[in-house]
N, C-alpha and C positions, 0 to 999 in steps of 0.2 A: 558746687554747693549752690543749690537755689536760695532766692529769698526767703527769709524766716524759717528754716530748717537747715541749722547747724550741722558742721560737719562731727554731730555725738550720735549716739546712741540714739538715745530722746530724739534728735531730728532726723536719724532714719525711721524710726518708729512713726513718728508725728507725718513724716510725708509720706510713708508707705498706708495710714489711716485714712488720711484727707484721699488720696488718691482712689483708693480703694471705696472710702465710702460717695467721692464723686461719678466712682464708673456702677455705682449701686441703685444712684440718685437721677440714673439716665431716664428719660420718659420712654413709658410703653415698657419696660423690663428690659430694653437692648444693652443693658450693660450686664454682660454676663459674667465678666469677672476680671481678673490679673493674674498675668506669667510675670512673675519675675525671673529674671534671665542669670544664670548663675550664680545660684547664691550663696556658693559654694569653693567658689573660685578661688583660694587663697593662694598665696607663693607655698609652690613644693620644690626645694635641693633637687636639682639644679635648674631647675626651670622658673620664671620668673611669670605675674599674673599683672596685667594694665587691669584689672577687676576688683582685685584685694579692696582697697577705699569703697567700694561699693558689697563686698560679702555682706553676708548675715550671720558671719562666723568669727572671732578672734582667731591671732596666727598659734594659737592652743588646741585648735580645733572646735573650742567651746560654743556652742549656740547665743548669739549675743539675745538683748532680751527682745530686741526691737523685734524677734519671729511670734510677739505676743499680739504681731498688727493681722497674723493670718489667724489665729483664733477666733472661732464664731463665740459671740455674746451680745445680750442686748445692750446697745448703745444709744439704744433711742432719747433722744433730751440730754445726753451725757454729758457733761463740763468740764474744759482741761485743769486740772488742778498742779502748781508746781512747787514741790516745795524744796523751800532752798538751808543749807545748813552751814553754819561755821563751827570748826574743828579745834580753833585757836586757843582755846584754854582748854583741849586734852590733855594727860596729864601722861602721854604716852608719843616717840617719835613718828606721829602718824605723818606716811606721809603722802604727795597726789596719787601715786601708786599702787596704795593698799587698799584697803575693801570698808566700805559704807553701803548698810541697808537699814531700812526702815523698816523695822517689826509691828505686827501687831494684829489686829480684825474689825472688822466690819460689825456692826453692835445691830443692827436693823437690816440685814442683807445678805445674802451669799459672800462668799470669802474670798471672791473671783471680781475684779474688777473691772469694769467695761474696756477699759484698754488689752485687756486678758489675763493681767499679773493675778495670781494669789497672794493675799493678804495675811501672811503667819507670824507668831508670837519665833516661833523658832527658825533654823537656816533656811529654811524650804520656803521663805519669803520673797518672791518675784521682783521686791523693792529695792532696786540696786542703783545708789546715789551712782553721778559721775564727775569727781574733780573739774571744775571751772576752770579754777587758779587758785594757789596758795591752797587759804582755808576752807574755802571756799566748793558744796559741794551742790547738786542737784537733781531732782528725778520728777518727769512730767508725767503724770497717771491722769487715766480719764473716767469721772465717777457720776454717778446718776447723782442728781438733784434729791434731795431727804433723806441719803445716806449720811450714817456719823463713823467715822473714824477713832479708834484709840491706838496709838503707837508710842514705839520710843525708838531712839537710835543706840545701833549697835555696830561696832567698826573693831576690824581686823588688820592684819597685814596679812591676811587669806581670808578666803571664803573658812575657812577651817582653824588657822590661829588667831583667838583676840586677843586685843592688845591688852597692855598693863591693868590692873585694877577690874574687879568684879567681870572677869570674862567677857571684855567687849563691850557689857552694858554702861549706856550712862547713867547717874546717880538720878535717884528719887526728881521726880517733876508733877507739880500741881498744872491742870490745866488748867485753860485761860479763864473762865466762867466761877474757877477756886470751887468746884464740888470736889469732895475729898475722893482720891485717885490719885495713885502712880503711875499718870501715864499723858501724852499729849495730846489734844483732840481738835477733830476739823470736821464740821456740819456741811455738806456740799448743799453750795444754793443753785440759783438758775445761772447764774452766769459765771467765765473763766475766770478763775481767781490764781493770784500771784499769795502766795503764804508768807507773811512778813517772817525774815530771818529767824533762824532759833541758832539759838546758840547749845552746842553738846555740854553736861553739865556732870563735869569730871569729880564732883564731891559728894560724900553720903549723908550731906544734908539736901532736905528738900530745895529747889526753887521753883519759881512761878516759870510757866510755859513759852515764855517772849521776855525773860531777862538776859544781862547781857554781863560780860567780867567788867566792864567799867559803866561809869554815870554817861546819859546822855544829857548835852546841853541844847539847849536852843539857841545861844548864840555862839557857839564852837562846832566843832567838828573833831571829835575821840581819834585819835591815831595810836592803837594796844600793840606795843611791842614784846619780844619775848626770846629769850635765847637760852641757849643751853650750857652748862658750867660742866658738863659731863667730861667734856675732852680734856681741859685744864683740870680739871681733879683727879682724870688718869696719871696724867705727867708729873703729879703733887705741884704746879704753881698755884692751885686753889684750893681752902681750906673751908670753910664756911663753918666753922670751929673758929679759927683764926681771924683769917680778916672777909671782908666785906662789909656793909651789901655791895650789891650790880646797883650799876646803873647807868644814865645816859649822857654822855657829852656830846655836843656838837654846835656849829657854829648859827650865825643871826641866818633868818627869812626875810629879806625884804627889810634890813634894820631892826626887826624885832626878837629880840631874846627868848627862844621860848625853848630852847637848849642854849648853851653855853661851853665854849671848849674848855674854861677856868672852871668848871660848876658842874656838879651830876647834877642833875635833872633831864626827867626825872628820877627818885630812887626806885627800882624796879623791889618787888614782894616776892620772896620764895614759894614755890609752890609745893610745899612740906610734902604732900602726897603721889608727888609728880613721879616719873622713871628713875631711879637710880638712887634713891632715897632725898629726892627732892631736888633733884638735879634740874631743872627750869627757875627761871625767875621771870617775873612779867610788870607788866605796869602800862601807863597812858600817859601821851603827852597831849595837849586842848592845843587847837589852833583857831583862831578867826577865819571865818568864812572869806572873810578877803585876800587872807593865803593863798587858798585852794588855789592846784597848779605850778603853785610854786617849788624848788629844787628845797630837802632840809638833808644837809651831809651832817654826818653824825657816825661815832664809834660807842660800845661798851665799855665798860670801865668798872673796875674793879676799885672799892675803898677800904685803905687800909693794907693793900697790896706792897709785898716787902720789893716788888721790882717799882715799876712807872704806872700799876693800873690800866696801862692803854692794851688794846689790841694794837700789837704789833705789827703783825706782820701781812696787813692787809690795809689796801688804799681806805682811804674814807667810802664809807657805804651812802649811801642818798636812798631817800624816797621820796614822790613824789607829796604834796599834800593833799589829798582828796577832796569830793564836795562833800561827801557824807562820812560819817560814821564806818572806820574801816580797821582792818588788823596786816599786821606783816609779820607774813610766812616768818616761823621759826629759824636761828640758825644757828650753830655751834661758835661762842665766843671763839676770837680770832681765828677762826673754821678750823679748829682742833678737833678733830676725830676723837673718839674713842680709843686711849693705845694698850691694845692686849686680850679686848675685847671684843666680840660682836656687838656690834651697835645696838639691838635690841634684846641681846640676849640678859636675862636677869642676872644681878650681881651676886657673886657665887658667897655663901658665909661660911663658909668650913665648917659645916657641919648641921646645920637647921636643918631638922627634913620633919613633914609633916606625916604622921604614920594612918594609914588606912581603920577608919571608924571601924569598931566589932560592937555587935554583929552587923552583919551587912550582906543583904539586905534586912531590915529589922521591923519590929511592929512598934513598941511604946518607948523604947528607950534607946539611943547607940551610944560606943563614949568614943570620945575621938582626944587620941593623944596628940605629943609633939616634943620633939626636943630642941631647947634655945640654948646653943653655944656661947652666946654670951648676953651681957644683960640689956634688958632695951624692951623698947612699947611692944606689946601684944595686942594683936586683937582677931577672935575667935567670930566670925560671921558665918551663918547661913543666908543662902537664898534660892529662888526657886529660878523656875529654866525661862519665866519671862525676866530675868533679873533683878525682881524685886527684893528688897532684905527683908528676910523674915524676921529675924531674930539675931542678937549679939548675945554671944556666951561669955568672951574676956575680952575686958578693955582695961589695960592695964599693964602698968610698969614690972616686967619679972625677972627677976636674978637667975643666972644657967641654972638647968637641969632640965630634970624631966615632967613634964605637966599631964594634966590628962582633964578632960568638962564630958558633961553628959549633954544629948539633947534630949527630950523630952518629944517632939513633936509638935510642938508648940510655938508660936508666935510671941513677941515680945511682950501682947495684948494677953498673952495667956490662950488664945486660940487655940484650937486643934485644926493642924493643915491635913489636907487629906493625900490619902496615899498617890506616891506620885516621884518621881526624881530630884534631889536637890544639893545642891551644893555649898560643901563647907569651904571656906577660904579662911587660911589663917596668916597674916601679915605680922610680918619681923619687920624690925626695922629698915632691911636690904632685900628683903625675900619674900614672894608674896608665894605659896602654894592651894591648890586646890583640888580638891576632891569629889566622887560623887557618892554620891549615898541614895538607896532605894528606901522608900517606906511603903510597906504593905499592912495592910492591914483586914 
């Protein structure tokens, strides 16, 4: 690994660029161009490759994206742009392994970016973040100066399944500037720019472009925790009916209380719309910057728990205190798995099932039924294939049986969408199903 080019993606890409465009930069034309030397080479059964760490391939055979550095485009004046993302209030077990890309277009320019990616609302988007650590994700692209950018993030556990809630998309985002748009934006100036954190925003209300799940302080530093009650709710030792909330115990920093092994704190907040019909809880504990560095041991803790509340059966957990504003990686209270299930597989209800919109494909009107096994929140959304929500048809409390709404073709605003593909999503209490639907017109 050289200097300043990571052993990612992003830093074969970035040294295969600089390279390329230094042997382009020779005087008199003598720099005629670059071999790269097998780039191709991965391990094949039975034979083993000292080159793999250097392919241009995954051991899938898949084209990684860094082969976007031999693409011809103008780069002239071009500026590295990086931007970075956190995953930590998803509302689904994403985890370093599965799939983040940044959707969207180019508003003043070709939909091809100097680095070579394509720039798409849909999969065919060249924008493929790459796990750092934890939540924590990243993708360096290289864009001419007075181009404007509009994107959102969209994250799988493939390139082809997304996760929980609205098909991968995340909810509704103003951007920074507050002009009305669902979407996030970045004006490339003359120089490399770092993009301050955005945080993925797992709810179907709007937020601002650079908001974050907790407060920031000026004289603290945020440390957002988050665990999952999944596994003990398989087992039945958690109710969340019954007892709770979650929350934090643990011992002094340096003599100062800011957990307590007698005391939750702090009370961690259910995330109502999270996997498994609300199976996360999260929260922040504030440290003094005079901390930072220092060792905080700490457990979950359940209140109101008919056994001890503790995690049992695991040492005391530690984290380190940071200098900045940070989050920690997700984890299953006392590391209970899910038992009976797939881990991300959705929780089955004996019997919800969403039934295919008639007519379909349609022109003014479709009606899209459903049957609810037992009673509990509905609610009846469309949205279109950048994942915006067009429209709610039921939001509301329903007793079993069988239901049926119409669409109209219309926006919440009363609009007329135009012909086009869209999807309806109908959420139960435990079951989210989805749909597509054609409109022609």
């Amino acid at each position: 690994m050289h200097s300043g080019y990571p052993a990612t993606v992003d830093g074969q890409y970035n040294f295969l660029y600089d390279v390329m465009k230094a042997v382009k930069n020779i005087p008199n034309g003598k720099g005629g161009g670059v071999f790269y030397w097998a780039p191709e080479y991965i391990s094949v059964s039975p034979i083993g490759s000292p080159w793999e760490n250097l392919a241009t391939f995954d051991f899938s055979n898949n084209a990684l994206s860094s082969l976007a550095a031999f693409q011809p485009a103008d780069t002239s004046g071009a500026i590295r742009v990086t931007f970075r993302l956190n995953t930590a209030a998803h509302g689904d077990t994403l985890k370093p392994t599965d799939f983040v890309q940044i959707r969207g277009e180019i508003i003043n320019g070709p939909d091809v970016l100097a680095s070579g990616e394509q720039l798409k609302w849909d999969e065919n988007s060249g924008l493929i973040m790459q796990n750092t650590s934890g939540d924590y994700w990243q993708k360096t692209v290289r864009i001419k100066p007075g181009l404007e950018m509009q994107y959102k993030y969209w994250t799988g556990h493939s390139k082809t399944v997304p996760t929980f809630v609205r098909l991968g998309w995340e909810g509704p985002v103003t951007p920074y500037d507050s002009i009305a748009g669902n979407y996030r934006k970045f004006i490339a100036g003359t120089n490399d720019t770092i993009i301050d954190i955005e945080y993925y925003n797992p709810a179907g209300t709007s937020v601002t472009q650079f908001w974050r799940p907790f407060i920031h302080k000026t004289d603290s530093v945020a440390v957002f925790l988050k665990v999952s009650m999944a596994g003990v709710t398989s087992t039945g030792r958690f109710n969340p009916a019954n007892n709770g909330p979650v929350g934090v115990r643990g011992g002094a920093v340096n003599n100062i209380n800011i957990m307590a092994w007698d005391n939750t704190r702090p009370i961690l907040v259910r995330e109502q719309y999270s996997i498994r019909n609300g199976a996360f809880w999260s929260g922040t504990a504030y440290y003094p910057v005079s901390l930072s560095g220092m060792e905080q041991p700490y457990k979950f803790f359940i209140e109101g728990d008919t056994g001890n509340g503790w995690e049992n059966s695991i040492s005391n957990r530690t984290f380190t205190v940071p200098q900045a504003d940070t989050t920690i990686y997700w984890v299953n209270f006392d590391n209970q798995p899910i038992v009976g299930v797939e881990d991300n597989a959705p929780v089955e209800t004996g019997g919800f099932r969403l039934i295919q919109n008639y007519p379909n494909p349609f022109n003014n009107s479709t009606r899209i039924s459903y049957y609810l096994p037992a009673a509990g929140f509905i609610e009846v959304t469309i949205y279109n294939v950048a994942g915006q929500k067009l429209s709610t048809l039921v939001h509301e409390f329903q007793n079993p049986g069988n239901y049926s709404t119409d669409w109209t073709g219309r926006d919440d605003a009363g609009n007329i969408v135009p012909s086009g593909i869209y999807y309806i999503q109908c959420k139960s209490p435990n079951k989210i199903e989805t749909l597509k639907a054609v409109l022609l017109k």
